[in-house]
C-alpha positions as semicolon CSV with decimal commas, in nm:
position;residue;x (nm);y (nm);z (nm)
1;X;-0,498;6,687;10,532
2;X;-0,195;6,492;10,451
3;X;-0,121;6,188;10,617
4;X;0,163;6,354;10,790
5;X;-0,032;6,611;10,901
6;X;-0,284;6,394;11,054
7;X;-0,038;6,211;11,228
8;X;0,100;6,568;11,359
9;X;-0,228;6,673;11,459
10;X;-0,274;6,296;11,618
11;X;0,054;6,349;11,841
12;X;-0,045;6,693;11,928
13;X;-0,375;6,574;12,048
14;X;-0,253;6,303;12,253
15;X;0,016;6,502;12,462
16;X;-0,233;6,755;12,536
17;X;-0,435;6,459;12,670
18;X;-0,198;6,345;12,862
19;X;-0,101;6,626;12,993
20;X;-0,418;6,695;13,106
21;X;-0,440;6,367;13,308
22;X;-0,146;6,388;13,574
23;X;0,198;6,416;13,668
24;X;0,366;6,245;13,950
25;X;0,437;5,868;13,955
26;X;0,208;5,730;14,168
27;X;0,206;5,402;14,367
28;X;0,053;5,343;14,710
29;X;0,323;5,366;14,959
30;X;0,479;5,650;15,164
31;X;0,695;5,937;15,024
32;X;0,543;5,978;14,683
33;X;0,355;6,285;14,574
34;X;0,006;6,261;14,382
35;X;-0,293;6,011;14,335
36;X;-0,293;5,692;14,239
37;X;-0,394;5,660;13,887
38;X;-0,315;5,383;13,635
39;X;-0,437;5,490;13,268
40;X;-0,225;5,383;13,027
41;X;-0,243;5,616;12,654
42;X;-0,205;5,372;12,306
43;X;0,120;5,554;12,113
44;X;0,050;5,629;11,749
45;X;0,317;5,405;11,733
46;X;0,529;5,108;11,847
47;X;0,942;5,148;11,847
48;X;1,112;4,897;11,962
49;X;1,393;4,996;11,769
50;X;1,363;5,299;11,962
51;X;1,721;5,426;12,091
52;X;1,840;5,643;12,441
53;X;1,931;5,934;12,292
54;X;2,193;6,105;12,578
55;X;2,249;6,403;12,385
56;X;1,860;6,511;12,365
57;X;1,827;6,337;12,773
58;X;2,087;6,622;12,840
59;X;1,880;6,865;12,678
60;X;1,589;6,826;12,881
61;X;1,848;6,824;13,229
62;X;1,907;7,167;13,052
63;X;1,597;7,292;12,981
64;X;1,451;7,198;13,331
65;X;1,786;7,314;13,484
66;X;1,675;7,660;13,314
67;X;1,322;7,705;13,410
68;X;1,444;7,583;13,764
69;X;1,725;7,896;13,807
70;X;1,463;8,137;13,592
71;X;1,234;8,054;13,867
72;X;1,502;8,098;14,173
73;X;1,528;7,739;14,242
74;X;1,822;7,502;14,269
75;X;1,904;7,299;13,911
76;X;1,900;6,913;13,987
77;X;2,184;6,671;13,956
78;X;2,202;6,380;13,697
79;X;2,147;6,038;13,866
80;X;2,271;5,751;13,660
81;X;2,043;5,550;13,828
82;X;1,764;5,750;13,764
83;X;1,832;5,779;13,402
84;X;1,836;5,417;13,354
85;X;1,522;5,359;13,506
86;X;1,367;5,646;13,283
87;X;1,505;5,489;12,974
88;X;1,409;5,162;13,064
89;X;1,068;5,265;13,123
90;X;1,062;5,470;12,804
91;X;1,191;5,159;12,626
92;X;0,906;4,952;12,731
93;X;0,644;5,217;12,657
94;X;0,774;5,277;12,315
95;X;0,808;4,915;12,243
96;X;0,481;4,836;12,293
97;X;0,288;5,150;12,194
98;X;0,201;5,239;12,535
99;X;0,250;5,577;12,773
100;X;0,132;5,577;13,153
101;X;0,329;5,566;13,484
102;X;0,297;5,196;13,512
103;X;0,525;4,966;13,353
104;X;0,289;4,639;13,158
105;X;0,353;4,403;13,492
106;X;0,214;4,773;13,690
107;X;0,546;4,878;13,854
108;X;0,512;5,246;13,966
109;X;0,846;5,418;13,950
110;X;0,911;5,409;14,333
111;X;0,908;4,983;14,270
112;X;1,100;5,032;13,959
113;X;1,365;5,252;14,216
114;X;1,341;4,972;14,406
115;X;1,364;4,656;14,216
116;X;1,680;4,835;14,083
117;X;1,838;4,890;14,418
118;X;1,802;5,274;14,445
119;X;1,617;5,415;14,777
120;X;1,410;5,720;14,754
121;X;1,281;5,934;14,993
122;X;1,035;6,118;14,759
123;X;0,967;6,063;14,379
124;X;0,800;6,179;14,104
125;X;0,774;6,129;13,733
126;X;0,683;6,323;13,400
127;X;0,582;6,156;13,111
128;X;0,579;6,309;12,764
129;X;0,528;6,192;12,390
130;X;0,587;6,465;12,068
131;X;0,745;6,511;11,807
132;X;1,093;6,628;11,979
133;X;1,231;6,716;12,293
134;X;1,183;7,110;12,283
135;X;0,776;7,056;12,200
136;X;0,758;6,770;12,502
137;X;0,928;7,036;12,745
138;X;0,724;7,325;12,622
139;X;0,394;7,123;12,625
140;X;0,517;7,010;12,999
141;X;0,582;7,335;13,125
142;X;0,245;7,463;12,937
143;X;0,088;7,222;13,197
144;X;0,035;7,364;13,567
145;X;0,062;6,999;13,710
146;X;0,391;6,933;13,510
147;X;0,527;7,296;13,573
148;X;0,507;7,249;13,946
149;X;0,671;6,926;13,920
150;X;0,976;7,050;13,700
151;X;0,993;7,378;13,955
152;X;0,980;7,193;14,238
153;X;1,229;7,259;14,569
154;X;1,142;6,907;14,685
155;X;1,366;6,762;14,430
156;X;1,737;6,732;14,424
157;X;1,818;6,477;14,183
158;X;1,681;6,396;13,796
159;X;1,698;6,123;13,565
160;X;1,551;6,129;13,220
161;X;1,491;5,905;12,934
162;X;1,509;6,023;12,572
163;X;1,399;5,729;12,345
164;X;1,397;5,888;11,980
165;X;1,176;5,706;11,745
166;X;1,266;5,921;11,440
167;X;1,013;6,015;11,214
168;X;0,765;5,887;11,488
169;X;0,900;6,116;11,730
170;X;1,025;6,078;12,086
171;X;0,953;5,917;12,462
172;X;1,029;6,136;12,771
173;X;1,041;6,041;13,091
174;X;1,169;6,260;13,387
175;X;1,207;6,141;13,746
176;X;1,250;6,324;14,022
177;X;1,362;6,243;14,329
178;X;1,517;6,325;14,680
């Protein structure tokens, strides 16, 4: 195996394992969906050249926009403020090699809302890591946790962060919120 297929076959491995291992973002208080858990994944690698990419972010509005009207429910809206606490998030997970609902200092995303002024009533939070935006929505939708969280009535509004680290692929993070 070449050493780009190993690292293929690495990155393939570890989305299926975190896919396996949960959805929502999770903190303690009222108004947020799932159970608390606070694993955090090692990245094959660290980025943090890493850049928001908005044309692939608006892909994935797209794609989940898609599933969402296949599936008879109502596409979300872009928050701004949403996005930039996806990318920010994404930013700091590439940077430091790391994937997991919990920023380093263990912010959930309903104290990342927070510390950035926006007020949620509900929230909830994908995380993905492949090698481009079509295999992290396909591998998200492949999972029945992340499928119900894309599909999802409860949600109104998205945000997502596209870091693209090139040849070492890319950092998604949806959040969903109402």
């Amino acid at each position: 195996m070449s050493p780009g297929e190993m690292v293929a076959a690495l990155r393939r491995a570890l989305l299926l394992v975190l896919l396996l291992t949960g959805t929502l973002a999770l903190s303690g208080g009222p108004g947020v969906l799932g159970t608390d858990t606070r694993v955090r994944y090692a990245l094959p690698a660290r980025r943090p050249d890493a850049r928001a990419n908005v044309v692939l972010e608006q892909r994935m509005i797209d794609l989940v926009n898609l599933e969402r009207t296949l599936a008879g429910v109502r596409p979300l809206l872009p928050d701004p403020a949403l996005r930039e606490s996806a990318r920010a998030h994404g930013r700091e997970m590439f940077t430091f090699g790391y994937l997991s609902h919990y920023s380093l200092d263990g912010r959930s995303v309903r104290d990342r809302l927070a510390a950035a002024g926006v007020r949620v009533t509900l929230v909830g939070e994908n995380l993905a890591y492949a090698t481009d935006v079509l295999a992290a929505h396909q591998a998200l939708m492949a999972s029945p946790a992340h499928r119900r969280n894309i599909l999802s009535p409860v949600w109104r509004v998205i945000g997502v962060g596209v870091l693209d680290g090139g040849e070492d692929g890319v950092v998604v993070v949806q959040a969903f919120a109402r």
